[in-house]
VEXKOLMI-806216 format. One line per 5 residues: their letters; for each residue x, y, z negated of C-alpha. Coordinates in steps of 0.5 Angstrom, whole numbers, plus 500, padded with zeros to 3 digits. Layout:
VEXKOLMI-806216
A = X:Y:Z | ...
***
This chain:
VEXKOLMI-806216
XXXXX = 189:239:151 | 192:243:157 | 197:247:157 | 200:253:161 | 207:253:164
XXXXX = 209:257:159 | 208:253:154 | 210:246:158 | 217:250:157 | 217:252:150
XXXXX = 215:244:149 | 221:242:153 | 226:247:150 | 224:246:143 | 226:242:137
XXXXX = 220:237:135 | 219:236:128 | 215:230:126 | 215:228:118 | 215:220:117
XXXXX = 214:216:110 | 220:213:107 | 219:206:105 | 224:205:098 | 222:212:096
XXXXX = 214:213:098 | 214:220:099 | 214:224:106 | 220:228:109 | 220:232:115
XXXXX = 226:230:120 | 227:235:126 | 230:231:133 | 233:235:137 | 232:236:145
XXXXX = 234:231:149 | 240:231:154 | 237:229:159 | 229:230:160 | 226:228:167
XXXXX = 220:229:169 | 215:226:175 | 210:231:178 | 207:232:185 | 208:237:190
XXXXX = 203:244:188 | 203:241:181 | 209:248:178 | 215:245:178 | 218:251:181
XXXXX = 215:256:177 | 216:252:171 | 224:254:172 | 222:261:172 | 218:261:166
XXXXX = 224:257:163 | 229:262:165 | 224:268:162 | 224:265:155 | 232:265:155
XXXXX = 234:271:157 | 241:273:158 | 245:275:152 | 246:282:151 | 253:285:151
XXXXX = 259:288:155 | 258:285:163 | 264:290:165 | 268:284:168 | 265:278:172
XXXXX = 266:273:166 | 263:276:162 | 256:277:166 | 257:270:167 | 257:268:159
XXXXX = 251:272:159 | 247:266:163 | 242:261:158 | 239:258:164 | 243:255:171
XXXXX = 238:253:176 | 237:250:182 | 230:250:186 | 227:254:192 | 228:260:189
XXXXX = 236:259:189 | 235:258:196 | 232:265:197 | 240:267:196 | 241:264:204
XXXXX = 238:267:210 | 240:267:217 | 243:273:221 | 237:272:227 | 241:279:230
XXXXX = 239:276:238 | 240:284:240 | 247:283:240 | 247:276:242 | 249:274:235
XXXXX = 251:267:234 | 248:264:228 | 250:264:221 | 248:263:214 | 249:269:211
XXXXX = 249:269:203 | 246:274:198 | 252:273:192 | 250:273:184 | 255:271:179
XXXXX = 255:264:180 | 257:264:187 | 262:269:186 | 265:264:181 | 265:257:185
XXXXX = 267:261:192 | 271:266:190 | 275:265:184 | 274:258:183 | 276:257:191
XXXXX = 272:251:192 | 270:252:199 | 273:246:200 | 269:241:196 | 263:245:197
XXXXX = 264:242:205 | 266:235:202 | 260:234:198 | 256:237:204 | 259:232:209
XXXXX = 258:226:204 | 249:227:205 | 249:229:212 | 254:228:218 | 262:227:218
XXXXX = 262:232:223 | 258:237:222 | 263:243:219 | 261:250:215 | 266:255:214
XXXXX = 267:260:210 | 268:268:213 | 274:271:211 | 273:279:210 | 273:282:216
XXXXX = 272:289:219 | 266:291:224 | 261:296:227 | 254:296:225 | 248:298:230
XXXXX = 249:306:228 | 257:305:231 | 259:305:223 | 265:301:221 | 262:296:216
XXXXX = 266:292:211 | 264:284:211 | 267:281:204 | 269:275:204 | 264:268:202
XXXXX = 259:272:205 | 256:269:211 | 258:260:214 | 258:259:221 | 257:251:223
XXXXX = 260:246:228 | 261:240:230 | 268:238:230 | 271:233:236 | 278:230:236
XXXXX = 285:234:237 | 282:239:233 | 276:242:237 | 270:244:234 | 264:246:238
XXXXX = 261:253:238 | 257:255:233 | 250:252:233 | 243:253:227 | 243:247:223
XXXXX = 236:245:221 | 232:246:215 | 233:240:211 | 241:240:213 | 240:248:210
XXXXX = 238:245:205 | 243:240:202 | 248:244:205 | 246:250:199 | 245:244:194
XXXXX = 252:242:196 | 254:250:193 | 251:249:187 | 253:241:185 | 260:243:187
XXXXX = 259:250:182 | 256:244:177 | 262:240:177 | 266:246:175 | 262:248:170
XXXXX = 262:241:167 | 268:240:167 | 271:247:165 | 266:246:160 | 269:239:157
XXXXX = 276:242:158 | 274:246:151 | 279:244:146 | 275:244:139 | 281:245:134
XXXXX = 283:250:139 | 277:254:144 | 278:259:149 | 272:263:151 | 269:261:158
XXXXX = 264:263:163 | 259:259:160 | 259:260:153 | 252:261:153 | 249:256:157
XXXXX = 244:252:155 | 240:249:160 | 242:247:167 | 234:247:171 | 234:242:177
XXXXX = 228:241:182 | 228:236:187 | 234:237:191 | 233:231:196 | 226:233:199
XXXXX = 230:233:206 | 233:227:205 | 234:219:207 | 233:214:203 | 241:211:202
XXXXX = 243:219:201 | 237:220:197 | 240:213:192 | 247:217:192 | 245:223:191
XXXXX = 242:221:185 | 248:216:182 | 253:222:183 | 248:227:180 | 246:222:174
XXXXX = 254:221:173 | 256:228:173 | 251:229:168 | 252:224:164 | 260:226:164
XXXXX = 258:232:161 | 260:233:153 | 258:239:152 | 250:242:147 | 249:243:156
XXXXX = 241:239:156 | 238:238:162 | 231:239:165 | 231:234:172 | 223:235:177
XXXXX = 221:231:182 | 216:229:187 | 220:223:189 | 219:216:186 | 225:214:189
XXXXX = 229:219:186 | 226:218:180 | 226:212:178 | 234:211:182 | 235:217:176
XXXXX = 231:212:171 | 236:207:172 | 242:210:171 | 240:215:164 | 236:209:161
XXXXX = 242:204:159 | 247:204:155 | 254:205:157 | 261:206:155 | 267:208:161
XXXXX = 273:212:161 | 270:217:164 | 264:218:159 | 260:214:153 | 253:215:155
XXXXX = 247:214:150 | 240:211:154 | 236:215:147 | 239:222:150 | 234:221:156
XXXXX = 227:222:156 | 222:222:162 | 215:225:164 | 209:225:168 | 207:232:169
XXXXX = 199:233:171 | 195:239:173 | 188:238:170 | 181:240:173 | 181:246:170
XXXXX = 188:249:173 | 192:247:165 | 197:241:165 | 199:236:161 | 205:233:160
XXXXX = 206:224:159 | 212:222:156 | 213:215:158 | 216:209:155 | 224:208:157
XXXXX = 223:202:160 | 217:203:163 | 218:203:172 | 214:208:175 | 211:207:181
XXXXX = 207:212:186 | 203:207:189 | 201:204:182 | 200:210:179 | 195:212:185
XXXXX = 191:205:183 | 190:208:176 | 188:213:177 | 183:211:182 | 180:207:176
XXXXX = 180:211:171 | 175:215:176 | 171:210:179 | 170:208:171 | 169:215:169
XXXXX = 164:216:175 | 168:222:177 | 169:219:185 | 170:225:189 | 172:225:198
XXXXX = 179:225:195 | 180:219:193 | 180:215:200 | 186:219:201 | 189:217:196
XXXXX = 186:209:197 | 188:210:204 | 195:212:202 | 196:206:199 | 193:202:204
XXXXX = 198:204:208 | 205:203:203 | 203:196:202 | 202:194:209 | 209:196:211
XXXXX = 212:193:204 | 208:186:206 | 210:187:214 | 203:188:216 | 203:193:223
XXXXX = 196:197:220 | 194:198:214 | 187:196:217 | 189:188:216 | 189:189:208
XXXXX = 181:190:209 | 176:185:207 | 175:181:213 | 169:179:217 | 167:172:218
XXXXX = 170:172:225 | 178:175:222 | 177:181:223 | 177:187:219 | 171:190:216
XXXXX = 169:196:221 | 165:199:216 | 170:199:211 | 175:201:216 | 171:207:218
XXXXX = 169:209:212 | 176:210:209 | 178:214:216 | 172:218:216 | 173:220:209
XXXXX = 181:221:209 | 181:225:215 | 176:232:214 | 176:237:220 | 172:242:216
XXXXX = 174:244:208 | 167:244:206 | 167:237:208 | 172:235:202 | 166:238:197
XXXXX = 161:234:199 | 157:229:194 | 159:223:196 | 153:218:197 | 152:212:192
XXXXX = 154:206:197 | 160:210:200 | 162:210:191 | 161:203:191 | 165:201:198
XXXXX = 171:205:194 | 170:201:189 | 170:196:193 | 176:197:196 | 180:197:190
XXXXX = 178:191:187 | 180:188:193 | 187:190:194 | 188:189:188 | 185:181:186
XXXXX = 187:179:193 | 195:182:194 | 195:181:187 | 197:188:184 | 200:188:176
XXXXX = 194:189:172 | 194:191:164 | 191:185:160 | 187:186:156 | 185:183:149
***
């Protein structure tokens, strides 16, 4: 049965209770097992990933109390997250009028305050930024500063509100400052708030139990992360995952974790590293405090959410076969599925080192690829007019995708499920 988002995050944040039957007393018990640690979940672009971290934070409200002092506005948080909307706290100042030169100006909330103002972190906050991008390539942060508006009005701009970018050379000289570009903008902003993660973690872990002081985040039950490295390579999006997965792991605190991606890579990088056991000096690490999940929209708008076994991989192109069966077995093929049966073709021509993915077609006597084939599969992926994507497909164009998949699979020797 389908659910809402709102119920897909009271699932996520709610206890399970489940009753079981012990043996050696015949008699049925009711045992409550807590939330996981850590709950990853996989789930497309379009699917509500982001929205499900505002419905989380809708069903965690602040704590009620004082909030005359910034901690104690900071203690009042339940949900720290990370998502498209934490990038709407940093926007460009585009003022071409007066020739500006381009800074990202930062719309500051508590935690921003905290981790730049009175944690002092600015200079983490570059070195986990350099470590995705460029070495070079340098933000700073504004001191406060006085200036005159557009009325001629003296305007006080605080400091940590606006960075500037260079490029930094040799004996200290540094290009002027230049516009880095979305994806740099990007990480730069995830370099904010994993560096205010480390703090929290550590701050957080620093508790002595005999002796406990109260902390900014006395409240704080759930960090909500989603997909901080759609604008990363493959090697910085392998590190980001191992340094997040480590930080994380290193947290002592009742802090649970909701992690979303629409990146196999990432997801299974961040599998590898929370599904094993491990005990160091730095943190002992439980592989059953992890769980992860395939979040799917239905045809009807509602979602579903699948549990996978720890130690089952996930991966897209194999996902995509299963689901081109299910629908060629159901009889529910629709024009969408040559995409999807191309966007397989194509990842598997460049796994095996083909140039085309048209070489992974059935051949013709003289060793060519099929061209009906070819040109069903590129006519069908490729609609100019949206109309076309709702139209029936006909019997023979059904059985040549059914086709297709039998013959990628047989003959390029894909895993299948044996059956008993």
């Amino acid at each position: 049965m389908g659910k809402t988002l709102k119920e897909i995050a009271q699932h996520l944040s709610t206890p399970k209770t489940f009753r079981k039957t012990v043996p050696e007393r015949t008699k049925v018990i009711e045992e409550t097992k807590p939330v996981p640690k850590v709950q990853l979940i996989y789930a497309f672009n379009g699917t509500g990933k982001t929205r499900l971290s505002r419905e989380l934070k809708e069903l965690l409200p602040p704590t009620t109390g004082d909030e005359d002092t910034l901690h104690s506005e900071l203690a009042s948080k339940r949900v720290l997250y990370f998502s498209a909307f934490t990038e709407d706290l940093f926007y460009w100042d585009n003022d071409l009028a007066f020739d500006a030169e381009p800074k990202l100006l930062i719309h500051p909330n508590s935690f921003t305050r905290w981790v730049l103002e009175e944690q002092g972190q600015d200079r983490n906050i570059v070195t986990n930024f350099q470590r995705y991008t460029n070495d070079k390539l340098t933000p700073r942060f504004n001191e406060e500063y006085k200036r005159k508006d557009k009325d001629d009005h003296e305007v006080t701009i605080k400091a940590f509100s606006e960075v500037t970018f260079s490029l930094e050379g040799g004996n200290d000289e540094y290009t002027e400052n230049l516009k880095i570009s979305k994806g740099e903008e990007s990480n730069f902003i995830w370099s904010i708030f994993y560096t205010l993660l480390e703090q929290t973690i550590f701050t957080l872990n620093d508790v002595q139990p005999d002796y406990p002081e109260p902390t900014p985040f006395d409240n704080l039950e759930y960090v909500f992360i989603d997909d901080p490295v759609s604008s990363l390579d493959d090697n910085h999006l392998i590190q980001l995952a191992v340094d997040l997965a480590q930080l994380v792991k290193s947290n002592n605190s009742s802090v649970n974790f909701i992690i979303t991606t629409h990146s196999p890579l990432f997801f299974n990088v961040l599998c590898n590293e929370f599904g094993s056991d491990e005990k160091t000096e730095r943190y002992s690490w439980k592989s059953k405090w992890f769980s992860k999940s395939r979040l799917e929209k239905n045809n009807d708008g509602s979602l579903h959410l699948t549990e996978q076994p720890n130690d089952s991989p996930f991966a897209y192109h194999l996902y995509l076969i299963s689901q081109l069966e299910e629908a060629i077995n159901s009889g529910q093929v629709e024009k969408y599925h040559f995409n999807l049966l191309r966007n397989i073709l194509e990842k598997t021509a460049t796994f095996l080192g083909y140039k085309r993915w048209e070489h992974l077609l059935p051949k013709t006597d003289d060793g060519l690829p099929n061209p009906y084939a070819k040109r069903i599969v590129n006519f069908s992926s490729h609609s100019k007019h949206s109309a076309e994507e709702v139209a029936p497909l006909k019997p023979e164009e059904k059985k040549v995708l059914e086709e297709l998949i039998k013959h990628v699979v047989e003959h390029y020797r894909f895993w299948q499920e044996k059956t008993k």
